[in-house]
N, C-alpha and C positions, 0 to 999 in steps of 0.2 A: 525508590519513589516511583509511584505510577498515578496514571489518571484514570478516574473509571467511571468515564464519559460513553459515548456507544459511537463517539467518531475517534475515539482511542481507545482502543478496546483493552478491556485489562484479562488478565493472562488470572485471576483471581477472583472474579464475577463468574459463576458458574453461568449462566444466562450467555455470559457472552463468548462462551469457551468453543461454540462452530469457526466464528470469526477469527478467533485468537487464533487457532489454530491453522485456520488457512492463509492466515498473515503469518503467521509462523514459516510454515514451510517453503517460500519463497528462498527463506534463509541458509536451509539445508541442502536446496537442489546449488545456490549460490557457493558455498562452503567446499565444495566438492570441485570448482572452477579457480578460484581467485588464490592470487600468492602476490608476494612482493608487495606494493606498497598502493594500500584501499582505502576510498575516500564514500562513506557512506554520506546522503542527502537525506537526511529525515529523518533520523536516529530516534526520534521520540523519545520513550521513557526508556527502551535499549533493549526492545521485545527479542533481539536477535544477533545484538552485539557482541555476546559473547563466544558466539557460533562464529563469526567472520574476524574474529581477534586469532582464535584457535587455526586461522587457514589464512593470514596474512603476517610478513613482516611488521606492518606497521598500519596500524589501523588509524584515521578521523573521522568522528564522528561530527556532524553539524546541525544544527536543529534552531528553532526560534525561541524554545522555549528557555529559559534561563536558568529555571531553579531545575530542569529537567538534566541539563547538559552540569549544571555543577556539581549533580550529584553522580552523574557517571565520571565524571574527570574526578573523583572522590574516589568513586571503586576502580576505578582503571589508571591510576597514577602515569603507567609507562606510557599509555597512548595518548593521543589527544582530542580533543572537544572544545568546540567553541560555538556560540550561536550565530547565526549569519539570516541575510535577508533577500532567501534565494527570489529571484533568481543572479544574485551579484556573489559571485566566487574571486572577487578580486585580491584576496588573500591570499590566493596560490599563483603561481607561476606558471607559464605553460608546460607542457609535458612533465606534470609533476607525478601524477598516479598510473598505477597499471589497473587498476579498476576501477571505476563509480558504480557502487550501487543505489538506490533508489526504488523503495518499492511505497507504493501508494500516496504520492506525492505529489505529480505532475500534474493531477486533477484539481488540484488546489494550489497550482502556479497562474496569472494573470498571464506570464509572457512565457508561454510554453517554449517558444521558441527561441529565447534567449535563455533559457534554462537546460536548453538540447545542447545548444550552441556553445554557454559557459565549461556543459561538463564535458564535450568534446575536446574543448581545449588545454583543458587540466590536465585529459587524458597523453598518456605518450603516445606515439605513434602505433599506430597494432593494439592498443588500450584497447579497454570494454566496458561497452555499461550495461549493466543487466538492468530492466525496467519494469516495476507491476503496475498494473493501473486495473480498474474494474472495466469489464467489458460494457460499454452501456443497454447491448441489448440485454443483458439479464437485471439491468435495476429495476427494480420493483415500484420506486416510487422517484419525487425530485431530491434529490440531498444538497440542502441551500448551503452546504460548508466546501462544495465541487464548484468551482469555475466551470468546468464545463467536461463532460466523460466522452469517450472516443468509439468505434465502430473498428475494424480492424483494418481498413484498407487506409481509413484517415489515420491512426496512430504509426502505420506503415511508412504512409508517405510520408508524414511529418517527420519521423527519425535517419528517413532516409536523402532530408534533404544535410542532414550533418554526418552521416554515418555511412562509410564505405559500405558495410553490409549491415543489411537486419534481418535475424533469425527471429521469424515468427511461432511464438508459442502460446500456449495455455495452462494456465492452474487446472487440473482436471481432479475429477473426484468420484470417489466409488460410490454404491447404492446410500452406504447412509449418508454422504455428503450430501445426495440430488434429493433423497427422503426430506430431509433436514429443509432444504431450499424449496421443495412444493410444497410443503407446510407451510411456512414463511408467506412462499408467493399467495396462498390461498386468504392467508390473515393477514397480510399487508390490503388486499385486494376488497376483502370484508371494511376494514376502516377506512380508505379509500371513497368509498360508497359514500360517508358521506360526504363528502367534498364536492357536492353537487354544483358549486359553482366557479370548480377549478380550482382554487387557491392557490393551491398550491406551487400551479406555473404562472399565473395572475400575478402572484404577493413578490416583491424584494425580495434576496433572502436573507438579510439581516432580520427580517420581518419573521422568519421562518423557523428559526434556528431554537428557539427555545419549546416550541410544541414539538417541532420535529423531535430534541432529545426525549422530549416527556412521552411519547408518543414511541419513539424507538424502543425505550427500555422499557416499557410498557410490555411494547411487541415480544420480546424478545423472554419477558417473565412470564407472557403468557402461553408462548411457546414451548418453556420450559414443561408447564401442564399437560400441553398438548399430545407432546413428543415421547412423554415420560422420560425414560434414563438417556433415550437420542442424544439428547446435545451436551449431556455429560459424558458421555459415552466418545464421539468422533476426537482423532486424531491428526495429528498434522500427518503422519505416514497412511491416510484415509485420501487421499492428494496425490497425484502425478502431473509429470510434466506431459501436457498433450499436445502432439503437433497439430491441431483442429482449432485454433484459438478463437474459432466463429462459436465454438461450442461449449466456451468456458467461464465461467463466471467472472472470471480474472486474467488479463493478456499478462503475459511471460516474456519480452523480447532483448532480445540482445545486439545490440548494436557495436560494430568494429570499425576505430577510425582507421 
């Protein structure tokens, strides 16, 4: 089961296969770190689940969605899933995991800081949470389904006010990843135009939310045009982890209680 919205990106919309993919790879650089016992926040439809099952004892998955998380506790019988209403982990105990992951999540938490806070606690001592968030210098437009996106020195200090240490990184990406991205930037920036009376940071964003999708996967079909085979073409192994995360579409960090 998947959603194939353009704030859940499906792994099967050819359109939205740039995306998928560099949400993807988070996964892989993650898989290569984690053992013993891993508590993912945001498991969505499980775009990456089965990558962090393959490199954990014992994996949880958490999500809000319901019909999303019952269908992965359906293919995953041995691990477990349940929905939760982050930022409240009170389900676990303290020092219960050796890792929290969490990738594209935090920007759509109200109380970011009790969401830092919870999954430090989870964590055992020396734990890790690896975390992706979007950089906000690279967004292109307002996205009303974001609480609010970060700069690097605020996401910094934020994880450091829970986290003994934070390893600052970035999702980095080769020529056709940044190809891919100035196209975008140059046809978000064309539609934009007409927004001549702001709206866009003017409006609510519940107000927002339904042009923005029609409007996203708009973007994103019309790109398809644009780019030719580009956006079917890019790979999650198109990605590295770049210590520059001022220069990355996507912050990468790792925080150590």
């Amino acid at each position: 089961m998947s959603y194939a919205t353009t704030e859940i990106t499906s792994a099967e919309i050819v359109s939205d296969n740039p995306v998928h993919q560099r949400l993807y790879f988070p996964y892989e650089e993650a898989a290569k770190v984690i053992s013993g016992r891993v508590l993912e926040l945001g498991c969505g439809w499980g775009r990456g689940v089965e990558k962090l099952i393959s490199a954990s004892e014992h994996y949880t998955g958490l999500d809000k969605n319901e019909g999303l998380i019952k269908a992965l506790q359906e293919k995953y019988p041995e691990h477990y899933f349940n929905t939760a209403d982050f930022p409240n982990l009170s389900e676990f105990e303290d020092n219960t995991f050796d890792f929290v992951v969490t990738f594209q999540v935090i920007e759509h938490i109200q109380n970011d800081h009790k969401f830092l806070e919870e999954a430090n606690r989870v964590l055992k001592p020396g734990g890790k949470i690896i975390l992706t968030t979007v950089n906000k210098t690279y967004s292109l437009s307002r996205n009303p389904w974001h609480v609010r996106e970060y700069h690097t020195k605020e996401l910094r200090d934020l994880m450091a006010k829970y986290f003994k240490t934070v390893d600052t990184m970035g999702v980095g990406g080769n020529e056709k990843v940044w190809e891919y991205y100035e196209e975008n930037k140059v046809s978000v920036n064309e539609t934009m135009k007409w927004d001549v009376l702001n709206l866009q940071h003017r409006l609510p964003a519940w107000m927002l939310r339904v042009p923005y999708e029609f409007m996203n996967r708009r973007n994103r079909e019309k790109l398809m045009n644009v780019t030719g085979g580009l956006a079917a073409e890019i790979n999650w192994d198109d990605h590295f982890l770049c210590v520059e995360p001022d220069k990355c579409i996507d912050f990468y960090f790792v925080g150590t209680k």
